[in-house]
N, C-alpha and C positions, 0 to 999 in steps of 0.2 A: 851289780850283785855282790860284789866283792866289799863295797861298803858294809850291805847286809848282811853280810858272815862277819865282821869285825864286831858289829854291833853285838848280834847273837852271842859272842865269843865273849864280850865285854860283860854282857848282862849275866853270862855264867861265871866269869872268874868273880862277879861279888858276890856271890851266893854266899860264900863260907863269911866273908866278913860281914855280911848282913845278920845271919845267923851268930856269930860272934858278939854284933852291938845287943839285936833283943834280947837271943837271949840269956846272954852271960854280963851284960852290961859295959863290953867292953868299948872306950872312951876312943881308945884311938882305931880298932874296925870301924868305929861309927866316921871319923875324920876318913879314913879312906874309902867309905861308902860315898861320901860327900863330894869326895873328888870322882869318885868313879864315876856319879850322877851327872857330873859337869860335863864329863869327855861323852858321856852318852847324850846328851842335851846338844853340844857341838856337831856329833858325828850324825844325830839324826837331823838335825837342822842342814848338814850335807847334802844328804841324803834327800830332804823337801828339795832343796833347790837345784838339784840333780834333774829330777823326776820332771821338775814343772821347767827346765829350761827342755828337757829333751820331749814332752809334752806340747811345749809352744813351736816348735822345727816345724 
């Protein structure tokens, strides 16, 4: 559960820089959205293989 509050937490703090790239165009919120994307793509791919090892017990 503790993963899934990170995540939550994650997908909140890029709100403003998302908000930032559309819509003010800025170049570099859109670079740390990209990284933001990545650490969520990692932490939820955690998270898959959490579930499906504690699933198969």
């Amino acid at each position: 559960m503790e993963k899934y509050t990170k995540l939550k937490e994650l997908v909140t703090s890029l709100e403003e820089d998302i908000a930032k790239f559309y819509d003010k165009g800025n170049q570099a919120a859109g670079t740390r959205v990209r990284k933001g994307m990545q650490d969520l793509k990692s932490l939820a791919q955690d998270i898959r293989v959490d579930i499906q090892s504690k699933k198969n017990e």
